[in-house]
N, C-alpha and C positions, 0 to 999 in steps of 0.2 A: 600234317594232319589231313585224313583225305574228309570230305563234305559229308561225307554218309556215318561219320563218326558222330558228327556236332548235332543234337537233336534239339537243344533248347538254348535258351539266352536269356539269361536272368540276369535281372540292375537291381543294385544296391544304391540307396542313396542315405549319408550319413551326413544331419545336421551339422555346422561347425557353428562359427561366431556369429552375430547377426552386429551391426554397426550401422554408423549414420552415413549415407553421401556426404563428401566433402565439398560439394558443391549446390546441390539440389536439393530440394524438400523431397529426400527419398531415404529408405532402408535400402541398405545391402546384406543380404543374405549370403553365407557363403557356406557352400556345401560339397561333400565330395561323392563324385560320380564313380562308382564301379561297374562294371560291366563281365559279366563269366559266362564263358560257353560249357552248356555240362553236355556229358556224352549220355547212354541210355541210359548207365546207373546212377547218375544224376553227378558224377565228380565232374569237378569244374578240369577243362582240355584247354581253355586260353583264357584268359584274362587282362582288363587293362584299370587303370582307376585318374582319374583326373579330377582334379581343383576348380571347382564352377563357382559363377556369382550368379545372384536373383538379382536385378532390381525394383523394388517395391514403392513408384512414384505416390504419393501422397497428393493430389492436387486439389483436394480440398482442403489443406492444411491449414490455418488461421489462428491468428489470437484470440479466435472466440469458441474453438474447436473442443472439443470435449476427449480431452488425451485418452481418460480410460475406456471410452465408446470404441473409439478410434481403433485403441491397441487392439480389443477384441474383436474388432472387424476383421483387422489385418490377418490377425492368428484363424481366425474361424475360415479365408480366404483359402493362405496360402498353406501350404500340404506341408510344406519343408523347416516350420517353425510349428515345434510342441505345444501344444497348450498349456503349459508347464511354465513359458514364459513370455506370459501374458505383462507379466510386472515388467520385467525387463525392456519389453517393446515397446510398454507404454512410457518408462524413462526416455526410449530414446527420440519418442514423437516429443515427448515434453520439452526434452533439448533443442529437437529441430524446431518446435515451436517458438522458443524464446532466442534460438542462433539470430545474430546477425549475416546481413543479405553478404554471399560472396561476393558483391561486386562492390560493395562499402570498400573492399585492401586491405582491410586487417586481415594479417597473418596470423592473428594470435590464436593458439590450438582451445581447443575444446573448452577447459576449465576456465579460460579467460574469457572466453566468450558470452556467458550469462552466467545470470546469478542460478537459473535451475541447471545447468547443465552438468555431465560427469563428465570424468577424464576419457579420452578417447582410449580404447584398448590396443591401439598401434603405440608401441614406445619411442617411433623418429618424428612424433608433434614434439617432443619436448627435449632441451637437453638435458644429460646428469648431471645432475649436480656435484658429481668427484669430478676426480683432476681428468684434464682433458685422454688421459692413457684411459683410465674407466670408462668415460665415456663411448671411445671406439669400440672398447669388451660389451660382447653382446650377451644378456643375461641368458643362462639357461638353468630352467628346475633342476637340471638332474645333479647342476654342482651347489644344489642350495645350502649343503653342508658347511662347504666351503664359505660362503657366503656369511652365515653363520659363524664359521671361526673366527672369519674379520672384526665381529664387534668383543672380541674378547682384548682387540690388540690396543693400539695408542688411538688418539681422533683419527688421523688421516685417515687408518683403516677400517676404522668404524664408518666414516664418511662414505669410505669406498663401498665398503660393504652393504651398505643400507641404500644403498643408489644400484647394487646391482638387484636389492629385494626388492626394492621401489619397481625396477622393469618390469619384474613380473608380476608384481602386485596389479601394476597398468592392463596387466591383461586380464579382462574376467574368469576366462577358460582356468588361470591358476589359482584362483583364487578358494576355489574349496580343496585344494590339496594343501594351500597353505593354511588357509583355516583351520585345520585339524593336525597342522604341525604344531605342538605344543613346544617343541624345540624352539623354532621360530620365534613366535612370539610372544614367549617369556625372555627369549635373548631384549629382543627389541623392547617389549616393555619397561625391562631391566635397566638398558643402556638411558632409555628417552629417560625415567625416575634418578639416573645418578649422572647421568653428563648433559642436562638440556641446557645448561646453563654455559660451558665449554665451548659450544659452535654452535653455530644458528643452523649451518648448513646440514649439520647431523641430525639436530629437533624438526627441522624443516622437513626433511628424509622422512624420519620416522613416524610425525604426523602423519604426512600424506599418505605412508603405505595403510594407515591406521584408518585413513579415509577413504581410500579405496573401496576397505570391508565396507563402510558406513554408508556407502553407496544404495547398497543392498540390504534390505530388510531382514534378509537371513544368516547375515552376517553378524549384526547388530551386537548380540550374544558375547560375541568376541571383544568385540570394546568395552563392553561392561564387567567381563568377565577378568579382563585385566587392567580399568579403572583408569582408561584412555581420555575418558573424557574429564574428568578430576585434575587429569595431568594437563587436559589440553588449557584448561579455566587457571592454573597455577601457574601455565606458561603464560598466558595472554595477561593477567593481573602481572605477571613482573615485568614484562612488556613495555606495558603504557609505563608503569612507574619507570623504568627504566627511559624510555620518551621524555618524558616531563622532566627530571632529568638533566638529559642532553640541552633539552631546550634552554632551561633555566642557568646553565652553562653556559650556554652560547649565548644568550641572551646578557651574561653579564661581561662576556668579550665585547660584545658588541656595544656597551653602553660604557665600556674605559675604550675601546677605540674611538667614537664619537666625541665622548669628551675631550679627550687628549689631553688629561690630569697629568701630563709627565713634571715630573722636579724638573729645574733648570738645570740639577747637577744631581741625578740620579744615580744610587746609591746600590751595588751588585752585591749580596755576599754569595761565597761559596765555600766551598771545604778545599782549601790546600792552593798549588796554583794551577787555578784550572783554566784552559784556555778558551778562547772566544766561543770557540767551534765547538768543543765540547759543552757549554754552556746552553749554545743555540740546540744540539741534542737533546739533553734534558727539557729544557722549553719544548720542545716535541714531543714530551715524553708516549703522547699517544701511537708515533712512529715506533718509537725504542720498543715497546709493549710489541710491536708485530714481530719480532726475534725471539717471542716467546712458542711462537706456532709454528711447526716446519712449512719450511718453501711448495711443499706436496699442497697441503689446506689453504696457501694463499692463491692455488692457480684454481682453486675450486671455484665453481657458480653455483646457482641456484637452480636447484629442479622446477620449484614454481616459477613457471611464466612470468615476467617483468612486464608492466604495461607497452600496451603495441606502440608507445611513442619513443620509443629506446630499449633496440635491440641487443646492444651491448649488455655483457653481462659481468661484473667486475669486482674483486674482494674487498671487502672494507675490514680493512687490519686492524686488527685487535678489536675491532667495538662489541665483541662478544661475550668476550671472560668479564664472569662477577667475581667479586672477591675483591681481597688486599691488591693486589697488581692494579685493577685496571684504576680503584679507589685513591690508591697512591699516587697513580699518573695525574689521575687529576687535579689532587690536591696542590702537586707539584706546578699544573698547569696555572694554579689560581695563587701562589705564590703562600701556599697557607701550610705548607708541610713542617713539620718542626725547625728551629733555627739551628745552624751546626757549632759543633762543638769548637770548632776552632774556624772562626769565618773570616777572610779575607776580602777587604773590601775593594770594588775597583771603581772607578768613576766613568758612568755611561752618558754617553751622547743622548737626552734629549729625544732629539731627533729619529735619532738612530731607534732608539727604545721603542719610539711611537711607531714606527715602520716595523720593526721587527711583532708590535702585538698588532697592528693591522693584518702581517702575512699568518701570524698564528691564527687570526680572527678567519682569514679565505681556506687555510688550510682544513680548521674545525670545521667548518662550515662544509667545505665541500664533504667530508668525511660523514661529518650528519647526513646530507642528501641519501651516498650510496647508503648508508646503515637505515635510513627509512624505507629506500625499495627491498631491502632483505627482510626488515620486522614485517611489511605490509603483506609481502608472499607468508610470512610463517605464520601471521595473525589470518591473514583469508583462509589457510587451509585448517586451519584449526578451529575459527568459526563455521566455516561450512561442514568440517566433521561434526560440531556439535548443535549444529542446525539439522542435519540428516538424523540422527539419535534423539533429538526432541518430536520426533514425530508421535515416542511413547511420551503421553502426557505426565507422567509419573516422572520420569526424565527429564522433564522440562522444568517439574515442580523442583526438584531437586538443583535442577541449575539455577528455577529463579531465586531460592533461599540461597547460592553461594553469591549472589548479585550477577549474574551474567547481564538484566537490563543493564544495570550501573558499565559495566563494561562496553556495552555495543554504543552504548549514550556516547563515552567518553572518544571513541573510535570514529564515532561524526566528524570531532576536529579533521581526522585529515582527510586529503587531494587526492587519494589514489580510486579511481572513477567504479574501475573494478572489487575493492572491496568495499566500498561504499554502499556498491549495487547489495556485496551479500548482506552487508550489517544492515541495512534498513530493510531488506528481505526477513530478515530474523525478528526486527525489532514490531515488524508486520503481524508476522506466527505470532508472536507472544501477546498483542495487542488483540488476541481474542479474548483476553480473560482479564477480568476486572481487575485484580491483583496487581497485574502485569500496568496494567492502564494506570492506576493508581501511582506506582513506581514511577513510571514515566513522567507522571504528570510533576511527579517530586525533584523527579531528576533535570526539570525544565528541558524535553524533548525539542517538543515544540519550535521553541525559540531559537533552536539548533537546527531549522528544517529550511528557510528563507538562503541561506547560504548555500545549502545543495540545489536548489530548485533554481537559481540561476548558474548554475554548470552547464555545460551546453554540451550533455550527452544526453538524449530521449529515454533510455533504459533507466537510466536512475532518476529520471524527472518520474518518468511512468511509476515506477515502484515507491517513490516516497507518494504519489499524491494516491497508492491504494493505504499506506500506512495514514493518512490525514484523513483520508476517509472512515476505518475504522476509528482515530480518537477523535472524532466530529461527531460522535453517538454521544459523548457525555459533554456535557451544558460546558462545566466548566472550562474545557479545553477550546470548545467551538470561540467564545470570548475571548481567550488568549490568542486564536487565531487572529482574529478582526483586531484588534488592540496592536496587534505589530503589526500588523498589514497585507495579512494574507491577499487579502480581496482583489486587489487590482492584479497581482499575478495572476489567481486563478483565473480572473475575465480575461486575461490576455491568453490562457492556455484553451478557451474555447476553441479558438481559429484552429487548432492542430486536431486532427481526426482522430490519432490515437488516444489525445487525453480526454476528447470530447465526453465522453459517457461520465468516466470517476469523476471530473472534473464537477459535472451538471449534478452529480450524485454532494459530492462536500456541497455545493453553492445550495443546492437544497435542503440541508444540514444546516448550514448558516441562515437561510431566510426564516425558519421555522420561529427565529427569535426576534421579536418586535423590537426591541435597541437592533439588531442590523439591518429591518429593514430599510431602514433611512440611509444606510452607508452604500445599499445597493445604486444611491440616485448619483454618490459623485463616482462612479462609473460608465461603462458603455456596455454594462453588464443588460440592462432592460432592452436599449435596442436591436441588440446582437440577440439576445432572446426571444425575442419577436421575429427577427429577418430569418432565424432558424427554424420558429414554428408554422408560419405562413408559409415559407417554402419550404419543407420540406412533405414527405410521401401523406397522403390522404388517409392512405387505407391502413398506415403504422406509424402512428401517432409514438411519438419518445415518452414514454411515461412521467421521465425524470424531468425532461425540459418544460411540460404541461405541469405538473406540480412545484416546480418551481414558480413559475408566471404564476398560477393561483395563488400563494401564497405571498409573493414580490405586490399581486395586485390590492392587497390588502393594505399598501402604503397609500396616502393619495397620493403624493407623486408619482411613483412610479405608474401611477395608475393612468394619470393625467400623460407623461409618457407613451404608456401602450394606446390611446387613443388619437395622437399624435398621424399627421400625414394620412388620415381615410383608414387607417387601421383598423377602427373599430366596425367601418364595414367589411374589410376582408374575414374579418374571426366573425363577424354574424353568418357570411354568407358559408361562410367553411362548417360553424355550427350547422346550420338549418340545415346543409345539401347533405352532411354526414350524423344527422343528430347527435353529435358528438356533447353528451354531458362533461366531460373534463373543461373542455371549451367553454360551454355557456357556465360553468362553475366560476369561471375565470372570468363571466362578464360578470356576472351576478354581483362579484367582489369588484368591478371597476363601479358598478354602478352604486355601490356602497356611498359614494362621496359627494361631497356639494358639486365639487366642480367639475362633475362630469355627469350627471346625471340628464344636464339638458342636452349630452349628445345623445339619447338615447330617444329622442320626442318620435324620433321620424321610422322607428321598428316597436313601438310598443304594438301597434297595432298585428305585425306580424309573429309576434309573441302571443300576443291572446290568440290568435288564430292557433300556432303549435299547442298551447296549452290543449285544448279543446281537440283538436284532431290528430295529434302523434298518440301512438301506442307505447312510444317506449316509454316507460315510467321515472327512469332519471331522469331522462331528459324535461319530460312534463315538470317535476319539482327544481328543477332547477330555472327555468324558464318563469315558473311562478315564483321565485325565488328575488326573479329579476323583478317579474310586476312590482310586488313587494317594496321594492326600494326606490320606486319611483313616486317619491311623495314631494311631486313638484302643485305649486297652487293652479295653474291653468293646464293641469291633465284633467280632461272629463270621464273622469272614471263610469257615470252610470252613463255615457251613451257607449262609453268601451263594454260595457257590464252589458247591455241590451245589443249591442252590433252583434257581439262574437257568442249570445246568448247562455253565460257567463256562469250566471243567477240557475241556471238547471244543474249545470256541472257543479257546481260547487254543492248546491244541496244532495248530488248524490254522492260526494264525496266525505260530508262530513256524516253519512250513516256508520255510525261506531261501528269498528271491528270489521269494513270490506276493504280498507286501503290499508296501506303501510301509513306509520305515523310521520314522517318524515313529511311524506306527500299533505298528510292532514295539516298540519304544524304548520306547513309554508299557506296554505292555504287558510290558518286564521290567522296569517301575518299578513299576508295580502287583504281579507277584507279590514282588519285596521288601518291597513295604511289608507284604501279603498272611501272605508266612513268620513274621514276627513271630508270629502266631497259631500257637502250635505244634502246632492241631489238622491248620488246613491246611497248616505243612510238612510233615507226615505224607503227607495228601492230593496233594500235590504228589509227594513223592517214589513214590509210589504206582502214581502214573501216567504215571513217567515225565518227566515235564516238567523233570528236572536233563537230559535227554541229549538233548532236545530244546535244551535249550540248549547245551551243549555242540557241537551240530551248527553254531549258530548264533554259537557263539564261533569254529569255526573258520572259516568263512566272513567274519568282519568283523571279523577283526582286526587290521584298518588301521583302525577306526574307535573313538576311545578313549572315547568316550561310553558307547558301547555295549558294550563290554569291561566297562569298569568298572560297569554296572550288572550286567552276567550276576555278575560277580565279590561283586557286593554281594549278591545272591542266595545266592550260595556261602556268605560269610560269616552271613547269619540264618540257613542251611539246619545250620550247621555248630555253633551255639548249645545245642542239644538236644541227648542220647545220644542217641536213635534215631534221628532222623533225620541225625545225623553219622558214624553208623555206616554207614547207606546211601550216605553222601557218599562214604567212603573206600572202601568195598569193593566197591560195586557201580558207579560212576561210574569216568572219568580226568582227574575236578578238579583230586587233588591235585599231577598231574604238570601241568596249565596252569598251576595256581596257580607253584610252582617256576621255572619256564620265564618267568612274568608278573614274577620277583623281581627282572628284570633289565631290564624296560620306562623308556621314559625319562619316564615319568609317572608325577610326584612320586605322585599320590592314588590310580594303577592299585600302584605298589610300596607304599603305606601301607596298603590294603586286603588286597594279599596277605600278608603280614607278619602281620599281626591274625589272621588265616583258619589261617594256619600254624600260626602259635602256639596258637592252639586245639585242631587235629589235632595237635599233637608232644606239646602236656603231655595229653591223650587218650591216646597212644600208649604214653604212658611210666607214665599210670595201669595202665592195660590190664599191662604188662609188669613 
């Protein structure tokens, strides 16, 4: 080609997959580069094309990071991802948010890795679950037909065949061509509705490809449309029953091996003469039952991931078939199968017998283990198909009338860390809705929650204590919590950073209730609360940790506690430098108490000072909040009242209708407390401030709060000759007081009454 041919150079670039780094908190974008030289008339003279990657580091990525912010960031950035998918990005920040750190060494791929996460779209994270031959056969769309014939054949080939569907289903890119194969997945739905019971490893298969769709919101369609999710709830209910079970089988080998009930002269029948070794077969009958499967289905594994602590992947024979077969084996096992018709007796060793149902006992057993890691993979991907489909709440309703709670309850019992994470992730979701909560609380959740929270994996400590958070809303459950003994875990889960926030979120759920404040004192729940509000940031105060302390201070112990080691100087000087009202909220309620109030002698003075010259207004009511409660007999209230010139502020405070009431309120709780001092009920009456109130009783006397404190006021004003002499002849108290004797508030008519009675036997001395 000579150079004066080539006029222009035109790039093509064509979106591909987008996926997660397998390493780093990053996207991988993957795109294909084209390149064409066109001549004058614009036909392309050379061209090349190549396979390129983006990568899209994330480094502000967190667990507090806002995924769908995030996605639309990313997409709005970069040029080479659609705005079309926006969802899809934000899945996979979602994932990278919740992956464990590369450097932890788990190997385990995608799905295993968190409870949000999706199947990676590379198919060599995972192996197939067919025979090791399938496995090497690389799936390709174009033979999906083929694929498809496979599930019309016996298991093996159904096996095989839904493990090569599974491949491609792993990939998103296939997944709307398979979505609109109606071929497909009528086959598949077909087979999962009449063999899920056959192989685990076929229902296993079929789930997952079914999860795949459910990944994707625009898939969802497809599940419903062929009643995926019905099938998944019918798999998982035979499931457990089938669990429980196994167990109660084993459980009763195991309780005639401990015994070791054998006759001294144990007694054999059988049909005919049948020999030792054949004998010992039958006793195996759970071996014999695997000659019912070809050799192909017993080299099978499982497509779902095994936990990362056991790589191996290995058949467990026979424990799949329902029905007569597997029903007879057992009965055979348990010595309960009909007698024969012609039985020959032989005479067994004792000994021999006892060692023989010991090794049946190790044999069962271990049998149980492998068949718990295969139900655990078919029950996680079935739950998390139908945790992805519950995102339409109508769908969820529909699962909580089949009992799906009931089912995820029951699935707490087991070890497996990984699906634990999803079941109490679901049991999470569902715990938004009353209903849901209600169930739970039936199902005794709760009580079932102490036993995962000492597991020593962080991901499923972190997600059960967001589901104890949600059922810490309602009274009842918070009780059950405290009652088994939540409390000392949660104080021990402060110390870890990640639980710190939900953790301070329950514990403030639990104080709100006066029976557990007292429970907070046999902890180190108050100190550790304290060590964390005094040191931590000035300027970002934890809302959760400051309203808990508030609330914790309303005990007196704990109160007596937080004033403990010069404490109650540090939270003074942290209040006044930051006027921080949550804070002095928090003194306010330490100084509630007998035995702490005389730590307060040595700042009351620097309180009347804030009162009177802070602007900010919580803070002023809260500080007066504190004067208020210092009704110690050697506080000189009227030289405090004349030093900090008290007596002005207060009369411009109680002018009806220029303050907030809150602010008014503290403030004729303070001159009650105040009057006790019979220098300043003098001083008050002085200046007027009983008709300042009076003004302000007549103005709010719909509000009985506030009634009753003016009235309280009446009554300390009314304690002293002198100043009860001003009460009655210069005031019109005692005509509210009269007029209040007939209020329907029990404590406004027992205060008036007290008030009375002190002006009439006064009146009748006088006379």
């Amino acid at each position: 080609m000579q150079s004066e041919d080539a006029r222009y150079l035109k790039r093509k670039i064509r979106s591909r997959s987008i996926d997660v780094h397998p390493t780093e908190k990053a996207l991988v974008v993957n795109y294909e580069l084209e390149a064409l030289i066109l001549g004058d008339l614009g036909d392309p003279l050379l061209g090349d094309r190549k396979d390129c990657q983006k990568i899209i580091r994330l480094k502000s990525l967190n667990e507090d990071t806002n995924c769908a912010a995030l996605a639309k960031e990313v997409v709005g950035k970069c040029s080479l991802i659609h705005p079309s998918k926006v969802e899809e990005v934000q899945q996979l920040i979602y994932y990278l948010q919740n992956r464990k750190d590369a450097t932890s060494g788990s190997s385990v791929p995608a799905m295993e890795q968190s409870d949000s996460s999706r199947p990676s779209s590379s198919c060599s994270g995972t192996d197939s679950p067919s025979s090791s031959t399938v496995a090497a056969e690389k799936a390709n769309i174009n033979n999906i037909e083929g694929y498809v014939e496979l599930l019309y054949e016996n298991i093996p080939e159904k096996v095989a065949g839904s493990a090569l569907i599974l491949q491609l289903a792993r990939n998103p890119d296939n997944l709307e061509e398979l979505g609109s194969n109606d071929a497909v997945l009528s086959a598949l739905s077909r087979v999962l509705r009449e063999d899920w019971k056959k192989s685990i490893e076929l229902s296993t298969n079929i789930v997952y490809i079914f999860f795949c769709f459910s990944t994707y919101s625009q898939f969802h369609h497809v599940i419903l449309q062929y009643k995926v999710g019905s099938l998944c709830m019918e798999v998982i209910d035979y499931e457990l029953r089938r669990y429980d079970q196994w167990k109660d089988d084993l459980e009763i080998r195991r309780r005639k091996c401990e015994s070791g009930n054998v006759p001294s002269q144990a007694q054999t029948q059988v049909h005919g003469p049948m020999s030792a070794d054949l004998r010992r077969r039958v006793s195996d009958g759970l071996n014999s039952h695997s000659t019912e499967i070809s050799s192909e289905l017993r080299r099978t594994v499982s497509h779902i991931p095994i936990a990362s602590g056991d790589n191996r992947r290995r058949t467990v024979d026979g424990v799949h078939s329902a029905g007569e077969n597997w029903e007879s084996r057992r009965r055979q096992l348990e010595g309960i199968s009909n007698p024969p018709t012609n039985p020959v007796t032989a005479v067994v060793d004792p000994k021999e017998e006892l060692k023989r149902l010991k090794e049946d006992f190790e044999k069962m057993k271990r049998k149980f283990q492998n068949f718990i890691k295969k139900q655990d993979q078919l029950l996680r991907v079935s739950f998390y198909l139908l945790l992805n489909i519950a995102e339409d709440t109508r769908v969820e309703d529909k699962m909580r009338k089949k009992n799906i709670t009931g089912m995820l309850t029951k699935t707490l019992d087991r070890d497996n860390a990984d699906l634990l994470i999803l079941v109490v992730t679901f049991l999470k979701k569902l715990s938004l809705f009353k209903e849901n909560v209600d169930d739970m609380s039936d199902l005794n959740v709760v009580e079932k929650l102490p036993r995962i929270l000492m597991m020593n994996n962080s991901d499923l400590i972190h997600m059960t204590l967001k589901l104890l958070l949600n059922l810490s809303f309602t009274l009842l459950l918070r009780e059950r919590m405290v009652r088994i003994g939540f409390l000392p875990k949660l104080v021990s889960l402060l110390n870890e950073q990640r639980h710190e926030s939900v953790v301070l979120k329950i514990l403030y759920h639990l104080s709100m209730d006066d029976r557990c404040k007292s429970m907070f004192t046999y902890t180190d729940c108050v100190p550790m609360a304290m060590k964390m509000l005094l040191e931590g940031p000035e300027d970002d105060v934890n809302l959760e940790l400051v309203a808990l302390c508030i609330n914790l201070a309303i005990n007196k112990r704990n109160a007596q506690i937080m004033v403990e080691d010069n404490r109650l100087g540090c939270l003074m000087a942290r209040a006044f430098r930051n006027q921080d009202s949550l804070i002095m909220k928090m003194i306010r309620n330490i100084a509630m108490h007998e035995g702490t109030k005389q730590n307060f002698v040595e700042f009351v003075g620097d309180i009347a000072k804030a009162v009177v010259d802070c602007p900010n207004e919580e803070f002023v009511v809260e500080c007066v909040g504190v004067l208020g409660n210092m009704t110690l007999p050697d506080l000189d209230f009227c030289q405090l009242m004349q030093r900090f010139n008290l007596i002005l502020w207060v009369q411009n405070i109680l002018i009806p209708g220029k303050y907030e009431d809150d602010l008014v309120l503290e403030v004729v709780v303070l001159l009650g407390t105040a009057a006790a001092d019979e220098g300043c009920a003098m001083l008050l009456c002085k200046a007027d401030i009983l008709l300042s109130l009076i003004e302000l009783l007549k103005a709010k006397q719909e509000d009985d709060e506030m009634v009753l404190q003016i009235i309280y006021v009446f009554y300390m004003i009314s304690r002293t000759t002198t100043t009860r002499d001003y009460l009655i002849k210069e005031t019109e108290a005692p005509a509210y007081l009269i007029d209040l004797m007939h209020d329907k508030n029990t404590q406004i008519r027992r205060i008036c009454n007290h008030c009375l009675d002190i002006i009439a036997v006064s009146l009748y001395k006088d006379s």
